[in-house]
C-alpha positions in Angstrom: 104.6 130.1 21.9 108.0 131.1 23.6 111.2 129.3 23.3 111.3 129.3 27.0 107.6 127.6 26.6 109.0 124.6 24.4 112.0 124.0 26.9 109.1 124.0 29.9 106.8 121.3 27.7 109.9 118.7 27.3 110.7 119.4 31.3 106.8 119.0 32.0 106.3 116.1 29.7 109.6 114.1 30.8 108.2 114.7 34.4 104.7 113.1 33.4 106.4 110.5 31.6 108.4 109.6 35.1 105.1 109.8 37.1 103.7 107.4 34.8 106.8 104.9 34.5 107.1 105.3 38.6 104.4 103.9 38.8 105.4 100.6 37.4 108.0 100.4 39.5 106.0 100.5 42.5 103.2 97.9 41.0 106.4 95.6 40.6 105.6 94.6 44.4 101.9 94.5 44.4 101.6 92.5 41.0 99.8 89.7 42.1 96.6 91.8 43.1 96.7 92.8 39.2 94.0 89.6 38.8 91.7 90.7 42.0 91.1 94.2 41.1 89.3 95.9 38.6 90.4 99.8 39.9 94.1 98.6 39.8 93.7 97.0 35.9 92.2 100.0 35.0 94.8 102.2 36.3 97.6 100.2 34.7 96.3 100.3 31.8 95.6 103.7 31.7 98.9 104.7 33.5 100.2 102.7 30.2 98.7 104.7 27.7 99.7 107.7 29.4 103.3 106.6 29.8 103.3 105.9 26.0 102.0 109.3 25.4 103.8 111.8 27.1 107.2 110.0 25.8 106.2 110.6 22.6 105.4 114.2 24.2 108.9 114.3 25.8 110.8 112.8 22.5 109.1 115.6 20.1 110.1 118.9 22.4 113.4 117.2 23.1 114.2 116.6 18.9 112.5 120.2 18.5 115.1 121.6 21.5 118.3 119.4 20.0 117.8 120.7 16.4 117.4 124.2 18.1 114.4 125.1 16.3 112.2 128.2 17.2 109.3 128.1 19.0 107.4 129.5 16.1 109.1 126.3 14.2 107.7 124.1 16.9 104.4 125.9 16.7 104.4 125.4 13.0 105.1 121.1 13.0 101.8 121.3 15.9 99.9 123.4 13.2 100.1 120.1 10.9 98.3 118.1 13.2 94.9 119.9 14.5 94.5 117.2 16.8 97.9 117.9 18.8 96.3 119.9 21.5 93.2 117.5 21.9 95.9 114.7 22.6 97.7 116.7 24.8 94.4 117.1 26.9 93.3 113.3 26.4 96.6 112.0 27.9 95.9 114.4 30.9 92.7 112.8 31.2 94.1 110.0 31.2 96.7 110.1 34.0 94.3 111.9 36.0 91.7 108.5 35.3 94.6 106.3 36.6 95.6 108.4 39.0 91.5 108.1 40.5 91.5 104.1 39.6 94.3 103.6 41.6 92.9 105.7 45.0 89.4 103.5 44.1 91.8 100.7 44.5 92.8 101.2 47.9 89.8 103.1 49.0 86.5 103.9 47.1 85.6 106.0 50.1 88.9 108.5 49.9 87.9 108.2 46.1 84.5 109.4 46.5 86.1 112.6 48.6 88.5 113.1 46.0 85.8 113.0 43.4 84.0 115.5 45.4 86.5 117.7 46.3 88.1 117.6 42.8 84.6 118.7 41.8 84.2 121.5 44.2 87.5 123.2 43.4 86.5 122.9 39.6 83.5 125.1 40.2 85.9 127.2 42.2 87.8 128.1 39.0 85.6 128.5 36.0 85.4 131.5 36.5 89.1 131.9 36.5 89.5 130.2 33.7 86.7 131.9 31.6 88.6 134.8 32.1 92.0 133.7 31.3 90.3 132.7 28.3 89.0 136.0 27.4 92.4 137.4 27.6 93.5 134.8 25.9 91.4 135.7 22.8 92.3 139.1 23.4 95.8 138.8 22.6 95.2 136.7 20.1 93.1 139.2 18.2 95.4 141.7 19.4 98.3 139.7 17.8 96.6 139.6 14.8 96.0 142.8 14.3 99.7 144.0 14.2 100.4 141.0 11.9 97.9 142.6 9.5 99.9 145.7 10.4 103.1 145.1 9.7 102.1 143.4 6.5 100.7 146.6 5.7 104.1 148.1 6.8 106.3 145.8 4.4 103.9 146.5 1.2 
């Protein structure tokens, strides 16, 4: 993980966290259809837990940034918590849930095509994706060896 990296996650995260607090700012004139509609309780509740989530995102890149710690710091307090990276993918789930609710809410038919279309484009980029992948585990074995390397180096 790059500094540059940790600066891009708080700017990311802040960004999600205004999508998701935007959001409640626009159901502020719609409130009343809160109690008629399943699609928009769902998404407000799930546009809550999201919100909730990628502040606490926001508030632990923009400590890490203020107490200008390395990235390799950084990576270190996400290494104490295995589960970091599955709750960074869960709240992305999430938003992208209330984002899906809240189309159903105006429209189940554009939801349908968005459901569709969202699915047709995912097929479009496994493959992408298994190969960034590969590289990925590529450098990270490639990484790896020059750590065992340079420990070698400094015996």
């Amino acid at each position: 993980m790059s500094d540059k990296l940790v600066e891009h996650l708080k700017w990311a995260h802040t960004g999600l966290t205004a999508f998701c607090a935007s959001y409640f700012f626009v159901l502020l004139s719609g409130y009343k259809q809160l109690n008629f509609s399943l699609m928009l309780l769902l998404s407000t509740t799930l546009f809550a837990i999201a919100l909730v989530m990628f502040s606490a995102f926001t508030l632990f890149h923009v400590i890490a940034i203020e107490k200008k710690l390395t990235a390799e710091d950084v990576e270190k307090a996400l290494g104490l918590n295995p589960q970091a990276q599955k709750l960074t993918n869960i709240a992305m789930r999430i938003l992208v849930a209330a984002v899906l609710c809240l189309v159903g809410h105006f429209s189940l038919w554009i939801l349908a095509i968005t459901l569709v279309v969202s699915y047709l484009m995912w097929k479009q980029l496994v493959p992408y994706l298994a190969e960034l992948d590969r590289l990925s585990k590529e450098h990270e074995k490639i990484k790896n060896t020059n750590k065992v390397t340079d420990e070698d180096d400094n015996v």
